[in-house]
matplotlib code that plots the C-alpha trace (Angstrom):
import matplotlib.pyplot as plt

x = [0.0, 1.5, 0.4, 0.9, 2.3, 1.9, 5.8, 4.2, 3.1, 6.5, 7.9, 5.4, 5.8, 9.8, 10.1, 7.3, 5.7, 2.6, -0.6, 0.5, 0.3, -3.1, -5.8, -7.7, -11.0, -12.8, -15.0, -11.7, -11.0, -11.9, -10.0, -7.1, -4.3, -5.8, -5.4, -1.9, -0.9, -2.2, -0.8, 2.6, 2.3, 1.3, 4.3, 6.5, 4.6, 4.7, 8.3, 8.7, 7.2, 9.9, 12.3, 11.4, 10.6, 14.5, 16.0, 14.4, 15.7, 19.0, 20.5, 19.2, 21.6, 23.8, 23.7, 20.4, 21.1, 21.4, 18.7, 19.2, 18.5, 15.1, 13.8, 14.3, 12.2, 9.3, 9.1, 9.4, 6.4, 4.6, 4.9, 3.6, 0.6, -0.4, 0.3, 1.0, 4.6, 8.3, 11.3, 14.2, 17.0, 19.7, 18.4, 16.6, 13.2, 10.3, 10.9, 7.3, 5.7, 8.7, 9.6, 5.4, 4.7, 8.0, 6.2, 5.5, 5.1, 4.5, 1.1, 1.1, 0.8, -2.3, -3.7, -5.1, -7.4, -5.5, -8.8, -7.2, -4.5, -4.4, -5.9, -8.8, -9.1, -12.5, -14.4, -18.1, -20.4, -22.7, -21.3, -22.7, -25.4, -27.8, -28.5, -31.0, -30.5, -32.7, -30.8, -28.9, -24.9, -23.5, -20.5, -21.1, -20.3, -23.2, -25.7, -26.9, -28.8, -26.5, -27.7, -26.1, -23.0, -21.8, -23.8, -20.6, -21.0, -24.5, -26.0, -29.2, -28.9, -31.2, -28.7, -25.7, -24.5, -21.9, -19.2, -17.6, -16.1, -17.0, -19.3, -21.3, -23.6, -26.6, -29.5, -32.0, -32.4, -33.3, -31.9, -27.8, -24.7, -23.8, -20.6, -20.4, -22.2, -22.8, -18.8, -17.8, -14.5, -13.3, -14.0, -10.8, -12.5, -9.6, -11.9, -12.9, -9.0, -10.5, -10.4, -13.3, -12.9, -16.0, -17.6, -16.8, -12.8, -14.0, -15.8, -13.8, -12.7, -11.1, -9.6, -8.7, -6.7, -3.0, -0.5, 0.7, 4.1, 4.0, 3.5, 5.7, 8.1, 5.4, 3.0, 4.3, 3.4, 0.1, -1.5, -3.8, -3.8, -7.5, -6.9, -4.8, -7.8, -6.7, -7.0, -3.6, -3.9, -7.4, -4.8, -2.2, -5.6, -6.7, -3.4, -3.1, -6.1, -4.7, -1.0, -2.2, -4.5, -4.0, -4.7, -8.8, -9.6, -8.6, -6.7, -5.7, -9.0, -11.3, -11.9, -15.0, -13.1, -13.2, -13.5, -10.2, -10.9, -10.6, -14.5, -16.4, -18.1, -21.9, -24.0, -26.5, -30.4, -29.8, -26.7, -24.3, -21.7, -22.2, -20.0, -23.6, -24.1, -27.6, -28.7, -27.4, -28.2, -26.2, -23.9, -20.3, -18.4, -15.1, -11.2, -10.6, -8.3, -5.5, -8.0, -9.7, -5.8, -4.5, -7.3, -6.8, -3.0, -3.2, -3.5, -5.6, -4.8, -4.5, -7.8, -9.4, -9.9, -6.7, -3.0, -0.6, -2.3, -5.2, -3.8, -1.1, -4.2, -5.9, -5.4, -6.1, -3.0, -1.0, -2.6, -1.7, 1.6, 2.4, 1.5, 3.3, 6.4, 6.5, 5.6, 9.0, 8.5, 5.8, 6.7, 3.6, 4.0, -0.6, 0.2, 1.4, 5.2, 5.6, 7.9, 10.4, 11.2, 14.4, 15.7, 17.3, 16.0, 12.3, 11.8, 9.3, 7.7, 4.5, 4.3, 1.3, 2.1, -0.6, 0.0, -1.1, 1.7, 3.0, 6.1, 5.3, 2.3, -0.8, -3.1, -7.0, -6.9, -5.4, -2.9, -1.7, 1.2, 2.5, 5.9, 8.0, 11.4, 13.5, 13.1, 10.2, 12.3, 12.9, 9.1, 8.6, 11.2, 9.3, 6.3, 7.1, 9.7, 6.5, 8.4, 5.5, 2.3, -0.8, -3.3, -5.9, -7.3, -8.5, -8.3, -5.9, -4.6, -7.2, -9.7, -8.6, -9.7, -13.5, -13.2, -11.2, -8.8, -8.0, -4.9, -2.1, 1.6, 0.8, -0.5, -4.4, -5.9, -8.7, -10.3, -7.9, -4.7, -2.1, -1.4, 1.5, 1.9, 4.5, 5.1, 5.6, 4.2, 1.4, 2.0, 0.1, -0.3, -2.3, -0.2, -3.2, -4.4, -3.1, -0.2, 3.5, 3.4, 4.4, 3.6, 6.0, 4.8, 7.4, 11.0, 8.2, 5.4, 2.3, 0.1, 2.1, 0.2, 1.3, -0.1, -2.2, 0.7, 2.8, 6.2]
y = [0.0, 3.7, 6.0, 9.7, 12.8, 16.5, 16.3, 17.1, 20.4, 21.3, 20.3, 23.0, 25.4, 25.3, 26.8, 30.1, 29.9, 31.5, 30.0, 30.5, 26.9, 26.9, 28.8, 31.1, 31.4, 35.1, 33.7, 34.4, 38.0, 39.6, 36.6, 36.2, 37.9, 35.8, 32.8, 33.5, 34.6, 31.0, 29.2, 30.7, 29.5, 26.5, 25.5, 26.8, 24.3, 21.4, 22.5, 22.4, 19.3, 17.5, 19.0, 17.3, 14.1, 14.6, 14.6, 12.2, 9.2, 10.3, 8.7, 10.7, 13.3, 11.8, 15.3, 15.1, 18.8, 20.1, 21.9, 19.0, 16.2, 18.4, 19.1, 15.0, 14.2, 16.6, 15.5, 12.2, 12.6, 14.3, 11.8, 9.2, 11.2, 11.7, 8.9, 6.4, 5.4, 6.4, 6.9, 4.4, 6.2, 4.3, 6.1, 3.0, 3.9, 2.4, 2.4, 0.5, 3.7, 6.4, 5.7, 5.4, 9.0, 10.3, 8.9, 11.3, 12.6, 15.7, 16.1, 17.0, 20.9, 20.1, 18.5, 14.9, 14.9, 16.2, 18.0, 21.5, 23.9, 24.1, 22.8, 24.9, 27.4, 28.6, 30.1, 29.2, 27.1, 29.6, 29.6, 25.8, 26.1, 23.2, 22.0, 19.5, 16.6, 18.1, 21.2, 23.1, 22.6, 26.2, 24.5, 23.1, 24.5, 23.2, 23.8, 20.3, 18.9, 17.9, 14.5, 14.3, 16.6, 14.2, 10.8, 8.8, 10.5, 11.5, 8.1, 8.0, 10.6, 13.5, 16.5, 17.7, 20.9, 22.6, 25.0, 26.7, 23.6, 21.4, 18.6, 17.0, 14.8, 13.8, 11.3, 13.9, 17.2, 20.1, 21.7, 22.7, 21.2, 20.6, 21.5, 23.6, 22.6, 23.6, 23.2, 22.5, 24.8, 23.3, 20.3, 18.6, 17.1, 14.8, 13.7, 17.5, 19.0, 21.7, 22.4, 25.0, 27.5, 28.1, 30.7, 29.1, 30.5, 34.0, 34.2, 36.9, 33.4, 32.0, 35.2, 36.9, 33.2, 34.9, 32.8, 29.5, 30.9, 34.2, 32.4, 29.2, 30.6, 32.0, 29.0, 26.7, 23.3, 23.2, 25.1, 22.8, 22.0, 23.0, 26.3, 26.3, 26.2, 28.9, 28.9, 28.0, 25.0, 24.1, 24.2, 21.2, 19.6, 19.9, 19.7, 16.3, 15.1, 16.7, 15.6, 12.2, 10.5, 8.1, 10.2, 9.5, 9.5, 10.4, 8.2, 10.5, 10.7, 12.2, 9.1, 8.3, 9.6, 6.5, 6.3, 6.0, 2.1, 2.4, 2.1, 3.9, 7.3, 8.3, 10.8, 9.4, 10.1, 12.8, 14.3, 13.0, 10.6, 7.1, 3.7, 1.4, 2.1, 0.6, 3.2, 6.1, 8.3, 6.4, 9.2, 8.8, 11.3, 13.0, 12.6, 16.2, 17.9, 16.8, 14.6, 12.8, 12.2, 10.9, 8.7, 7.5, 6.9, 4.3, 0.8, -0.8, -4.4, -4.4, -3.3, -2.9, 1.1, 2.3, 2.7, 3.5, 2.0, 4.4, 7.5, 7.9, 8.1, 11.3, 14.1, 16.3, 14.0, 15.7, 18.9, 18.5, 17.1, 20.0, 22.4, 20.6, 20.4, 24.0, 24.7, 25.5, 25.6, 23.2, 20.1, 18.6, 18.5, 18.1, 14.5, 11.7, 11.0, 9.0, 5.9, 6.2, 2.8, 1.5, -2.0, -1.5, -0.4, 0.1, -3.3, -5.5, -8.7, -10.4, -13.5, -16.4, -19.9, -22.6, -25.4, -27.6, -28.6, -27.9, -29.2, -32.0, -32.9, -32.6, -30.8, -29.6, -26.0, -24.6, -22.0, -19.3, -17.5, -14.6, -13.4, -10.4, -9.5, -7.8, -10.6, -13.5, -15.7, -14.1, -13.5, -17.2, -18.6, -16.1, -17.9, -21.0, -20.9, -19.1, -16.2, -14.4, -14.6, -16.8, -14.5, -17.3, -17.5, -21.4, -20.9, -21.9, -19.5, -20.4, -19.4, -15.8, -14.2, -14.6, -13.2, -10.8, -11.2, -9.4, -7.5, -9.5, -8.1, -5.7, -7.7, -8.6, -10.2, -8.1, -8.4, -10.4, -8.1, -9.3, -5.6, -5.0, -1.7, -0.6, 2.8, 4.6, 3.1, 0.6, -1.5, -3.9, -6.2, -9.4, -12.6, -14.9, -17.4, -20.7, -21.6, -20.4, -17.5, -14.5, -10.5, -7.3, -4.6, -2.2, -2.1, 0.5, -1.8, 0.6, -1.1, 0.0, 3.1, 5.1, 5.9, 8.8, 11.0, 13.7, 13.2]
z = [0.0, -1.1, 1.6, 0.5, 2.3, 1.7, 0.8, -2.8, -1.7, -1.5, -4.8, -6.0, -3.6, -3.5, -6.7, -6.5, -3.2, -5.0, -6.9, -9.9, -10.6, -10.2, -11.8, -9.6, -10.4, -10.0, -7.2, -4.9, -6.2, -2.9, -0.9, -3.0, -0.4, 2.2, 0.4, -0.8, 3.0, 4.1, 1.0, 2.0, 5.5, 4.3, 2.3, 5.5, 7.8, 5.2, 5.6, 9.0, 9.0, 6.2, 8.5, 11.2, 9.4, 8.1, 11.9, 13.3, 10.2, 12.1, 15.1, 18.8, 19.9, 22.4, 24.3, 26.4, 26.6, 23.1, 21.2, 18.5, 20.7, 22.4, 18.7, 18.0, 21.3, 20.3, 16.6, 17.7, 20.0, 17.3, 15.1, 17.5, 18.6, 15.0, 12.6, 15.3, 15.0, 16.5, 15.5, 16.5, 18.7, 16.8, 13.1, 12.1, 12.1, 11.4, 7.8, 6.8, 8.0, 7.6, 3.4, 2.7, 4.9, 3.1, -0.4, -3.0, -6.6, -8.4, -9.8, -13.3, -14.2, -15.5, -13.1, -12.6, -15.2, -18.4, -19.2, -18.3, -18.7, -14.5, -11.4, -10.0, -7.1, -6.7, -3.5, -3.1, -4.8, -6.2, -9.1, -10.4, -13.0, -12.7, -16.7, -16.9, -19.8, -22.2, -21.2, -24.2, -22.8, -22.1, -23.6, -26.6, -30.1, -31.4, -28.8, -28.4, -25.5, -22.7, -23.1, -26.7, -25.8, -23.0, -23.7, -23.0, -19.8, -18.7, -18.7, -16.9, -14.9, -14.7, -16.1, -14.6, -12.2, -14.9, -13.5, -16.7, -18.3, -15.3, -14.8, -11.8, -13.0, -10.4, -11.1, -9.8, -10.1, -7.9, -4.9, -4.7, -6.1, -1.8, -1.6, 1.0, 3.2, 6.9, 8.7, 5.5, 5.2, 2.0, -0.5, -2.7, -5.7, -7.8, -10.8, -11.4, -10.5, -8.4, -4.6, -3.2, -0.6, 1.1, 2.9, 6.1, 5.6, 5.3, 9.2, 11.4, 13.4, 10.8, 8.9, 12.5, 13.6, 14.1, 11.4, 12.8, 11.3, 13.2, 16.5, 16.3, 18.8, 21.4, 21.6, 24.8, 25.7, 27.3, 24.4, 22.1, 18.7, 18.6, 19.0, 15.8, 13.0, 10.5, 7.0, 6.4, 8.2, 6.6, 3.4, 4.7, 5.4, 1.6, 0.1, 1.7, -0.5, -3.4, -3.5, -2.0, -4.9, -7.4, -10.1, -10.0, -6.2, -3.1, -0.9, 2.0, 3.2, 6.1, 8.4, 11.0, 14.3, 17.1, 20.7, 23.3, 22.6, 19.1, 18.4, 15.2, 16.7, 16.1, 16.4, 18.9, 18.5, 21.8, 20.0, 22.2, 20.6, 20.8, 19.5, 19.3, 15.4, 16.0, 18.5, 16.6, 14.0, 11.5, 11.3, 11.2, 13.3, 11.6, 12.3, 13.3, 15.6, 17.4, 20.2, 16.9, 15.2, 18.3, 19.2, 15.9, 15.9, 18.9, 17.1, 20.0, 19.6, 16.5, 15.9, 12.0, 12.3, 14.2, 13.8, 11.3, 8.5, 9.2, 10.7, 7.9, 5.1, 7.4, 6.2, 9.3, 10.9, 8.2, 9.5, 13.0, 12.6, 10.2, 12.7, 15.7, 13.8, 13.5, 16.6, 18.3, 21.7, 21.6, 23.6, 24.1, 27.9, 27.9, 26.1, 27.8, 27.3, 24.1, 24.5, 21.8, 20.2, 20.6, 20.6, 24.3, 27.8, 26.1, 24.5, 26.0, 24.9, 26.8, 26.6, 28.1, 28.8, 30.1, 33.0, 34.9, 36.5, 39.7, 40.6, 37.8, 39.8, 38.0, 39.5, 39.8, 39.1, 35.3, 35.2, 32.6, 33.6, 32.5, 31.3, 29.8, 29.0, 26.2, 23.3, 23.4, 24.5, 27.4, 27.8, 27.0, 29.2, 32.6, 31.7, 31.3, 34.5, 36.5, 37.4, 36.8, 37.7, 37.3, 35.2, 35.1, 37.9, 37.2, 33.4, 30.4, 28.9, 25.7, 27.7, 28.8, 24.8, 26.6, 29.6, 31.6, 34.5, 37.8, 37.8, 39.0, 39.7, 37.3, 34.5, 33.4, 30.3, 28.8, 25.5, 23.6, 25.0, 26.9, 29.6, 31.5, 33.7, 35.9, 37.9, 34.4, 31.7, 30.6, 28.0, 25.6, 22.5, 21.4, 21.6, 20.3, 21.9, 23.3, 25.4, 24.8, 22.7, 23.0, 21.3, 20.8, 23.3, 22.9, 20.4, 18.4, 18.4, 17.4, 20.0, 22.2, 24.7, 27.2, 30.7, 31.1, 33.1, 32.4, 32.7]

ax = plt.figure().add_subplot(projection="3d")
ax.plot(x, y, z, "-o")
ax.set_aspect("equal")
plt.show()
């Protein structure tokens, strides 16, 4: 899989930081300094943010009190808050995830499509036309109905909204093209090569947000990403669906946001948010803002819609880590303390083992013990020895994937994950079921959390 990263904004940007490669449509006349002020500061965070992603593929700074070594920490923490993986201290990195974030490739000049002479930049939907498909098209030569101007494209449908040489073809008419739509700030649409600014960008919230550029020195830790919704950063967001397509779609997409256990959100029937997709509105809930990214990030046992798999397609993580690369003085002291992977002191294997056995007697009551230690074999060799403790309470170690057990020395059984937690840290992973195996906790591992403390 080829996950994409805004690293494409800057092979446009690196040349003429100015939309130039874009056409602007006169819909933005009256925004058009605002949007170049926020493209600019875009292209410096999506800078900031190769920067960091460029230090921390090197080794950690030996000196724990350089400026070097403090900037590796708080990109490395960034990165594991947003897409949900760490950087090795030796260098290594976690090259599955590093070489597919670093991925990219520079969209033709005229766009996706080939249809044009450049992308689009309009502001507003107003400007769609609805032309029905006994409609005359505005932009044929020969003035036919749209359904013989575009019958290899019209189909059945009902007509089309047209804006200029652009088509949206809908199998009913009536009502508005929906673009812009109520918190709706903008819309990337690959198949048309056109991204829309709405109204939304222009409210005195949005336009009066200071620069994330002219504060990167004066925002400390302790100050949240939430507070950081400006236009330019709505423009990483966007830029992440543009650069990160195939050509027809996008595949940096807007997720459904999940709960702290890695559960789908909904909008309940009362408007609170709910995970029971039954008792809800049906309504997915979206991955935005640092709370959202984060929760996202955390691959909770392996779970189908979290991790790095996940996170690294969002594009409001490439948003948040953008802005928390740039962020100089932000050191994310109101997130717990990522564990940066390393293959030493921080590695940690769990590991299960059944018996029934006591002193080679067999006896009434089953065991599973629990083990850990810096490889599996290690881990294994705890378990097996019962150097740790019995987790089963009267059960095999099969039988713990049903149920949940009673923390014991530090360790408990629940839902399929093996936990261990010590003064520090709590960590966690799925070994399976069954006796005598054993799962990666730490050395990286993305299932891997972090207690809730602030170090």
């Amino acid at each position: 899989m080829q996950i994409f990263w805004v690293t494409a904004l800057l092979a446009g940007l690196a040349l003429a930081a100015d939309l130039n490669i874009w056409e602007v449509h006169h819909s933005c006349k009256e925004h058009l300094q605002m949007l170049q002020k926020a493209y600019d500061d875009a292209a410096e965070l999506a800078k900031a943010a190769i920067a960091g992603m460029d230090a921390v593929e090197q080794p950690m700074p030996v000196d724990p009190t350089s400026t070097a070594h403090s900037e590796w920490i708080r990109v490395g923490r960034a990165l594991g808050a947003t897409f949900g993986f760490l950087p090795d201290k030796a260098g290594n990195g976690p090259t599955r995830y590093m070489s597919n974030v670093r991925w990219s490739e520079n969209v033709p000049k005229q766009g996706y499509t080939g249809k044009f002479e450049k992308p689009l930049l309009a502001c507003g939907d107003n400007g769609w036309q609805w032309i029905g498909r006994d409609d005359e098209d505005p932009n044929d030569p020969q003035k036919r109905q749209l359904k013989e101007s575009r019958a290899a494209e019209i189909g059945g449908n009902a007509g089309s909204f047209v804006f200029e040489h652009r088509y949206k073809f809908r199998s009913s008419s009536g009502g508005t093209v929906g673009i812009c739509r109520q918190k709706i700030y903008a819309s990337t649409n690959i198949g048309l090569d056109m991204i829309t600014w709405c109204t939304s960008n222009w409210k005195p919230e949005i336009v009066e947000r200071p620069s994330p550029m002219e504060q990167k020195f004066s925002i400390k830790g302790g100050t949240y990403i939430e507070t950081q919704h400006g236009l330019a950063r709505i423009m990483v967001h966007e830029f992440a669906h543009w650069y990160g397509a195939d050509g027809r779609h996008r595949l940096v997409t807007d997720p459904g946001a999940v709960s702290d256990e890695g559960l789908p959100l909904y909008v309940g029937h009362d408007g609170n948010l709910t995970t029971d997709y039954l008792g809800s509105t049906k309504v997915n809930v979206g991955c935005y803002f640092f709370n959202y990214v984060a929760a996202l990030a955390r691959n909770n046992d392996g779970g189908i819609f979290t991790g790095p798999e996940i996170a690294t397609m969002a594009a409001d993580a490439f948003a948040v880590f953008a802005l928390m690369a740039s962020t100089v003085n932000m050191h994310c002291s109101f997130m717990p303390l990522l564990l940066l992977a390393t293959t030493g002191t921080n590695a940690l294997w769990l590991a299960t083992a059944n018996d029934e056995r006591i002193n080679g007697y067999l006896m009434d009551k089953r065991y599973c013990y629990a083990g850990r230690g810096e490889t599996s074999d290690d881990a294994l060799r705890q378990a097996n020895n019962h150097e740790g403790p019995d987790i089963g309470h009267g059960l095999l170690c099969d039988d713990l994937a049903s149920t949940h057990s009673k923390e014991t020395g530090g360790y408990w059984y629940e839902n399929g994950s093996l936990n261990y937690m010590d003064s520090n840290w709590h960590w966690y992973c799925n070994p399976g079921t069954g006796s005598n195996v054993a799962c990666d906790a730490g050395g990286g591992a993305p299932r891997k959390k972090v207690r809730d403390f602030v170090a």
